[in-house]
C-alpha positions in Angstrom: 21.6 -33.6 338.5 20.5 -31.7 341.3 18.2 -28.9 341.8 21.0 -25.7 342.1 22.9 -26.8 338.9 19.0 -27.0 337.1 19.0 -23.5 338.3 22.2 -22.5 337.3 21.8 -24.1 333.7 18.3 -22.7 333.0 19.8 -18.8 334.1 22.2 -19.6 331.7 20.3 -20.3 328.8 17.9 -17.7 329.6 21.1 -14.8 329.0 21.6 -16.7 325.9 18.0 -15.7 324.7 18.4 -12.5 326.0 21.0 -11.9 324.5 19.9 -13.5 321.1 16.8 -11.3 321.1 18.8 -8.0 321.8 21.2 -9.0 319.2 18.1 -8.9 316.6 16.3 -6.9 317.6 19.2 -4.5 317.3 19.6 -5.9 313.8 16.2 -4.8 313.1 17.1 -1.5 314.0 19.7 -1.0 312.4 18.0 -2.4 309.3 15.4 0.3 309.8 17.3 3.0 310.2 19.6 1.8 307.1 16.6 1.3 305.0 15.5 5.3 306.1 18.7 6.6 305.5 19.6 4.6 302.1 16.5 4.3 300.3 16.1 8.3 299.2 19.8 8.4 298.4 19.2 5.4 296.2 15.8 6.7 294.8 17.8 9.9 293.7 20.8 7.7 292.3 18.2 6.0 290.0 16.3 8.8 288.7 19.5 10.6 287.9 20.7 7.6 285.9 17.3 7.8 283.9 17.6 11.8 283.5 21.3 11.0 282.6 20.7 7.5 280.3 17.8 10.5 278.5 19.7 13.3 278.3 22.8 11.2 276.3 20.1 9.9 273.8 20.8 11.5 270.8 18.3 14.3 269.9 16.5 13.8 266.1 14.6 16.1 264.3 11.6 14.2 262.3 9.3 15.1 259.5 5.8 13.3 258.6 5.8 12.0 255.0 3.4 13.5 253.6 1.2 12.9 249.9 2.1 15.8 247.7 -0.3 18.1 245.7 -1.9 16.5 242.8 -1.7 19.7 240.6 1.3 21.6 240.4 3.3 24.2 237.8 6.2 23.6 235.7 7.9 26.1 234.6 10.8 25.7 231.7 12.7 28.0 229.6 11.8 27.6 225.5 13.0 29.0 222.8 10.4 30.9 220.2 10.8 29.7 216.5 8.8 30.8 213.5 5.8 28.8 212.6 7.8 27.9 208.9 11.4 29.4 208.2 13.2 29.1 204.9 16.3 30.5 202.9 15.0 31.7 199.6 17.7 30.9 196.6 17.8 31.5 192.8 17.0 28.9 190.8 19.0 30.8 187.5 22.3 31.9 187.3 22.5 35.9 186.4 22.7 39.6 187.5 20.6 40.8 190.3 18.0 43.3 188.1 16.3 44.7 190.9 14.8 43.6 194.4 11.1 44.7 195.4 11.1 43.7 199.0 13.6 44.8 202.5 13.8 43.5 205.8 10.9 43.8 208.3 8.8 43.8 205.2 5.2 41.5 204.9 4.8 39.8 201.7 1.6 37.4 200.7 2.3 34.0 199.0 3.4 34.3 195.4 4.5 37.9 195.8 7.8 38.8 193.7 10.9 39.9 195.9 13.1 40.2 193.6 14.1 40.1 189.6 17.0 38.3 188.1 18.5 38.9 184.2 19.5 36.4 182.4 20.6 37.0 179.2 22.3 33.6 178.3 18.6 31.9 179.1 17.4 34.3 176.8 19.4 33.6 174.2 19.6 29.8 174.1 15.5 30.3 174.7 15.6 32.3 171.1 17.5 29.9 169.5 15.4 26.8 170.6 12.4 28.2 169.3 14.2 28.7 166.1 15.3 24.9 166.2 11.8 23.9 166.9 10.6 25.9 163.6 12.9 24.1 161.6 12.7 20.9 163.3 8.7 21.1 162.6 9.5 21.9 158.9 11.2 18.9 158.4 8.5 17.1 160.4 5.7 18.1 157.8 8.0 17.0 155.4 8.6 13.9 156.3 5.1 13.2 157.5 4.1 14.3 154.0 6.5 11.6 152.0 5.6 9.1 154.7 1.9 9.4 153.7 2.9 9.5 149.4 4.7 6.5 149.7 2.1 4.3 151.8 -0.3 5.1 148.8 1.9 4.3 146.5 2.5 1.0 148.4 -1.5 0.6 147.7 -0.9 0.4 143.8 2.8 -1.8 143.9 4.5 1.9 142.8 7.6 1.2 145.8 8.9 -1.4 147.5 7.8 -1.9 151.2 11.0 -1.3 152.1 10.9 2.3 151.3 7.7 2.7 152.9 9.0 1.6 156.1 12.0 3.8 155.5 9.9 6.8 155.1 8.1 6.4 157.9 11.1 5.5 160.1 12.0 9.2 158.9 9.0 10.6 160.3 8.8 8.8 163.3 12.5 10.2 163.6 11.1 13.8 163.2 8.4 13.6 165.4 11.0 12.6 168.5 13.0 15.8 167.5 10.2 17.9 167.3 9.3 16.8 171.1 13.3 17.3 172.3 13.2 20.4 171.2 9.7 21.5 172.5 10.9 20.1 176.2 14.1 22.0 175.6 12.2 25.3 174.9 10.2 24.3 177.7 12.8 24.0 180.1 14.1 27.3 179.2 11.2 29.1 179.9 11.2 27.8 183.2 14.4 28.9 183.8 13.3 32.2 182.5 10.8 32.5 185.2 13.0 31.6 187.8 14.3 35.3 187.2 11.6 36.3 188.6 11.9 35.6 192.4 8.5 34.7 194.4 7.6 34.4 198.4 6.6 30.6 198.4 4.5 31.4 201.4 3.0 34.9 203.7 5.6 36.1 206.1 7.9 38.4 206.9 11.2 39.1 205.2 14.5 38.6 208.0 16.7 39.0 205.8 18.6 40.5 202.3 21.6 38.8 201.2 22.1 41.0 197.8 22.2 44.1 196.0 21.4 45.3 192.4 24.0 44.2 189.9 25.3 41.1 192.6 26.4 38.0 190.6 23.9 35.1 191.7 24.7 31.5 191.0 21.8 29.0 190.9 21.3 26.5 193.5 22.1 26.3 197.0 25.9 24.8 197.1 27.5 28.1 198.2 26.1 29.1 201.8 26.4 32.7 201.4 24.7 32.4 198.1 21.2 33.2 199.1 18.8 35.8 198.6 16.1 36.3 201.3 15.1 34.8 204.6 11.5 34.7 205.2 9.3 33.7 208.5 6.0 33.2 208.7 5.1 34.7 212.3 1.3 34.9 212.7 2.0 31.4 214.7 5.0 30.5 216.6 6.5 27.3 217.3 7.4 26.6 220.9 10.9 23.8 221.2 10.5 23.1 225.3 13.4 20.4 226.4 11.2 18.5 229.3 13.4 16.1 231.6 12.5 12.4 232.3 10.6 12.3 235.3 8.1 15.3 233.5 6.8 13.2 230.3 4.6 11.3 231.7 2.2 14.2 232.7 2.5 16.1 229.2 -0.2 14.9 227.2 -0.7 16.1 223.3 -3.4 18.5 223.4 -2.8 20.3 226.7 -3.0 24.1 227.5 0.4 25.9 228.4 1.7 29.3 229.1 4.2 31.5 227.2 5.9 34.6 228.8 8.4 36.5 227.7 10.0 39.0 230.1 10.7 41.9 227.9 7.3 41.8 226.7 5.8 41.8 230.3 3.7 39.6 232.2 1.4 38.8 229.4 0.9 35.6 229.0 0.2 33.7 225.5 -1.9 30.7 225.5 -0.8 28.2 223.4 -1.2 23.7 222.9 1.1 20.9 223.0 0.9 19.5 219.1 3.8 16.6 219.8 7.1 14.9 221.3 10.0 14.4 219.4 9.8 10.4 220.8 13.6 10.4 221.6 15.7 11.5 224.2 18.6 13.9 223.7 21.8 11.7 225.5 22.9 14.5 226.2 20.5 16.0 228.4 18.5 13.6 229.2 15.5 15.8 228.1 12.6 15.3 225.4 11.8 18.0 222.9 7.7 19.3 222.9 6.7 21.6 220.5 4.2 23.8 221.5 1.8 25.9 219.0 1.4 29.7 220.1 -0.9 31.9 218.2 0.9 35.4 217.4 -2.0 37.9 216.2 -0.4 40.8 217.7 3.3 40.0 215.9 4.9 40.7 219.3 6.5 37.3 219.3 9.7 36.9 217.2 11.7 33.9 216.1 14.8 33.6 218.3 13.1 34.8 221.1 13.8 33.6 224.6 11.1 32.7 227.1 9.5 30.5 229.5 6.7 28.3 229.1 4.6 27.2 232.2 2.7 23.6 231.9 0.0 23.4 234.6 0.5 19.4 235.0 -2.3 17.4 237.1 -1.3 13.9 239.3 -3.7 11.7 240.0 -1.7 10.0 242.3 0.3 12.0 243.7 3.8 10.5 245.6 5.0 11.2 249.2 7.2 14.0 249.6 10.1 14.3 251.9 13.1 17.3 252.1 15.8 16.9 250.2 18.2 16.6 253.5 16.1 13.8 254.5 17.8 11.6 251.7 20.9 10.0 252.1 23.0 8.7 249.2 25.5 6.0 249.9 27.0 2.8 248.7 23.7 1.0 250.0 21.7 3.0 247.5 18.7 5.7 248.4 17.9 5.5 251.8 16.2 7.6 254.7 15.9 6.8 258.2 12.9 6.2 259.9 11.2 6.1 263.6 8.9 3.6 265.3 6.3 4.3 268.0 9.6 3.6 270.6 11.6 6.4 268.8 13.9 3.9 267.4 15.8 4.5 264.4 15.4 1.9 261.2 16.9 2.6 257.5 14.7 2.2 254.6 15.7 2.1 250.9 13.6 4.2 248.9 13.3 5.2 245.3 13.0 8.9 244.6 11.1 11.0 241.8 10.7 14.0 240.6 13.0 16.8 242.8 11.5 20.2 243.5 14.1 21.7 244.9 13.9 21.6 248.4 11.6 18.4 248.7 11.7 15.4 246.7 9.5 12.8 245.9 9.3 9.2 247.6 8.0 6.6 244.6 8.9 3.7 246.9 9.8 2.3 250.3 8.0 4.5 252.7 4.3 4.8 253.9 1.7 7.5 254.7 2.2 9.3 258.0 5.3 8.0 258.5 8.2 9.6 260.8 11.6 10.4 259.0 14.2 12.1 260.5 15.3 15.1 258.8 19.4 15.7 258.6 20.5 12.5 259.6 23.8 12.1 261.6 26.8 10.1 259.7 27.1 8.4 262.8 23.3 7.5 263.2 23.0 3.9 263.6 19.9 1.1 263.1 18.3 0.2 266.3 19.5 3.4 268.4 17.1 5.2 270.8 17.0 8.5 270.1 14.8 12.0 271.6 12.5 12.8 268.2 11.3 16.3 268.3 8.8 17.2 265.3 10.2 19.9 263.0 8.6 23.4 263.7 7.1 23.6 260.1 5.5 20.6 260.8 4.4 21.3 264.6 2.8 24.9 263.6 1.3 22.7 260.6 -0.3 20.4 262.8 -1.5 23.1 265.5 -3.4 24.5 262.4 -5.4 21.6 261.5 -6.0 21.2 265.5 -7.5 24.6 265.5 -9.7 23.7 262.1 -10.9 21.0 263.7 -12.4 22.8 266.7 -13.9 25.5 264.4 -15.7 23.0 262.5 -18.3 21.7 264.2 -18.7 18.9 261.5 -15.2 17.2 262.3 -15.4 17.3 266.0 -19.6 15.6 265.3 -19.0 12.8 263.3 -17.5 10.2 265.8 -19.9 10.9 268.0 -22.5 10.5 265.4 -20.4 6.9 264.8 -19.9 5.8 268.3 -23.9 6.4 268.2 
C-alpha cells in the first residue's frame, strides 16, 4: 500500500469519528434539552396523581373510645303503693246496723268501723246457753250416780257392770257439756264479728255499704266487701329495673322519689329487696323501694319516678350509638390503625344511654372508630380520618389545661431528670 491511499484511508476514518462524535454529542443534547423540557411536566403528572389517588380516598369521621363515668343517674318511672292494703269483709252474715267511719277518714288499730245485726246469731247463741244449762244438769246427775254406785261397788251392793255403766253415762255427759260449751263459744264469736274492727292504723279508701245493706259473710262475692283501708305513713315503691341495671342495685342503697304534681321535692327513700325473677315479658326485675310518708302527700296509685344514683367501679368504653353496626356477622364497629386503614371488630355491647352505648368487649382504650360507617366501607381500605368536632374541641380543652397547669407540663422533665 502506498503512501496516498494511507492518506486517503486515514481522512476517511477521521470523518467517520467526526461524524460519530457529532452524532453524540448531538444525542447528548437532545437528551438535555428533553430531560429540561420533560422532567417538570412529569414532576406535575405525579403529584397530581397523588393529590388525585388522595382526594378519591374515602373521607371518615372517627371517634376515640373513650372509659365512661363511673357514677351516673338512673332515672325510672315507679308506681307508689301503700305500705299494707287490705279489703275488709264481714265475718257474719246480717243487716248493716250502722257504720262509724267514711272515706279519707284515719282510724287506729282495733278501732270499730262499722256494726252488723245479727239476730239469728243471737238467737241460736240464747238457745245454746239454754242447752248447756240442761246439758250440765244432767252432767251433775250423772256424775252423782257414777260416784253412789262405785261405793256401793266397795260393799258388793252392784255388780261391776253397772258401775262401769254409770260411769260410761257420765263420761258421756261430760263430752256434751264440752260440745255445747264450744258451740256457745263459737257463737259468741260470731257475735263479735258484728262488730267490725280496723286490723291495723290507716286510712279508710273506701265504703262499699250503707245502713240496712244485706251483708253475707266471707269473701266469695267480689262486690261483697265493706271497707278498704291503707296504711300510708310509709309507701312502698314497685320499680321494674332492666337487665343490664341489676347488677349496680344493691339492697340497702339510697334513691330518689319525685312526683310531678307534687313538685320538685324529692323523697328519700331505701332499696329493701328484688323480686329474684324476671318478668318474660319485659325483661325487667321488680325492686321495692321503702319511702317514708310523714307529710301524707304520697298516695297509693300514684305515679312517679324514682332516680337511683348507681356507682361503677369499672366503668366500660363508650362509643355513639351510630358507631355500631348490626349485621349478619354480629356486633361490630370499624376501626383505624396508625395508616388510617380500616379493620372490623366484633364487639359486645352494654348498657345503651341513648345516644352512646357501652363497649363490654372487643375494643381498647384510645382507640379510633369511625363514626357512621358507610354500607360500602370495606376491611383493608385507606381512607382520610378526620376527628369528630366534639372530640377535636374536647381535645383542644385538655391541651389548654395542660398549659395552665404548670404541674402537667413539669413532671417529664422532672422524669427525664
Amino acid at each position: 500500500m502506498n503512501r496516498r491511499e494511507i492518506a486517503a484511508r486515514a481522512a476517511a476514518t477521521g470523518v467517520a469519528s467526526g461524524r460519530a462524535a457529532l452524532v453524540t454529542g448531538l444525542l447528548v443534547v437532545l437528551g438535555v434539552l428533553f430531560a429540561v423540557g420533560f422532567w417538570p411536566r412529569w414532576n406535575a403528572m405525579r403529584v397530581a396523581q397523588a393529590d388525585a389517588s388522595a382526594q378519591t380516598a374515602p373521607i371518615v369521621v372517627y371517634v376515640v373510645a373513650e372509659r365512661g363515668k363511673g357514677k351516673a343517674d338512673l332515672g325510672l318511672p315507679a308506681n307508689i303503693r301503700a305500705f299494707q292494703e287490705t279489703i275488709i269483709y264481714a265475718r257474719t252474715s246480717g243487716y248493716l246496723k250502722r257504720w262509724h267511719v267514711d272515706i279519707g277518714e284515719h282510724v287506729k288499730s282495733g278501732q270499730l268501723l262499722a256494726e252488723i245485726e245479727a239476730p239469728e246469731v243471737d238467737r241460736e247463741l240464747q238457745e245454746a246457753q239454754a242447752k248447756l244449762a240442761q246439758v250440765n244438769a244432767h252432767l251433775e246427775l250423772a256424775r252423782t250416780t257414777a260416784e253412789r254406785y262405785r261405793a256401793l261397788a266397795k260393799e258388793d251392793g252392784v255388780s261391776p257392770q253397772e258401775v262401769e255403766e254409770k260411769v260410761g253415762a257420765f263420761e258421756a255427759r261430760k263430752a256434751d257439756f264440752s260440745a255445747t260449751r264450744a258451740q256457745i263459744q263459737r257463737l259468741e264469736q260470731m257475735r263479735a264479728f258484728q262488730r267490725v274492727t280496723a286490723p291495723f292504723a290507716g286510712t279508710i279508701t273506701a265504703r262499699n255499704v250503707e245502713v240496712g245493706s244485706l251483708i253475707q259473710a266471707g269473701s266469695a262475692s267480689s262486690s261483697g266487701w265493706l271497707y278498704k283501708l291503707a296504711q300510708t305513713d310509709s309507701m312502698r315503691i314497685h320499680v321494674s329495673v332492666p337487665q343490664n341495671y341489676i347488677g349496680l342495685i344493691k339492697s340497702g342503697m339510697t334513691a330518689g322519689l319525685t312526683v310531678a304534681e307534687l313538685g320538685e321535692k324529692a323523697y328519700s327513700g331505701r332499696v329493701v329487696r328484688s323480686a329474684g325473677a324476671f318478668d318474660p315479658a319485659t325483661r325487667t326485675m321488680v325492686f321495692e323501694i321503702i319511702v317514708p310518708n310523714a307529710d301524707g302527700m304520697l298516695l297509693p296509685g300514684m305515679y312517679g319516678q324514682i332516680k337511683f344514683q348507681l356507682e361503677n367501679p369499672k366503668p366500660y368504653l363508650v362509643v355513639p350509638v351510630t358507631a355500631v353496626m348490626i349485621g349478619g356477622d354480629g356486633v361490630r364497629v370499624a376501626t383505624l390503625d396508625t395508616a388510617d386503614i380500616v379493620h372490623f371488630k366484633k364487639v359486645r355491647v352494654g348498657r345503651d344511654f341513648g345516644k352512646e352505648v357501652e363497649v363490654m368487649e372487643g375494643l381498647k382504650d384510645k382507640e379510633r372508630v369511625i363514626n357512621n360507617p358507610r354500607d360500602n366501607l370495606e376491611e383493608g381500605v385507606h381512607v382520610k380520618a378526620v376527628l369528630q368536632a366534639k372530640h377535636a374541641d374536647k381535645k383542644e380543652e385538655e391541651k389548654k389545661e395542660d398549659k395552665k397547669d404548670p404541674s402537667k407540663t413539669a413532671a417529664p422533665d422532672k422524669a427525664k431528670s
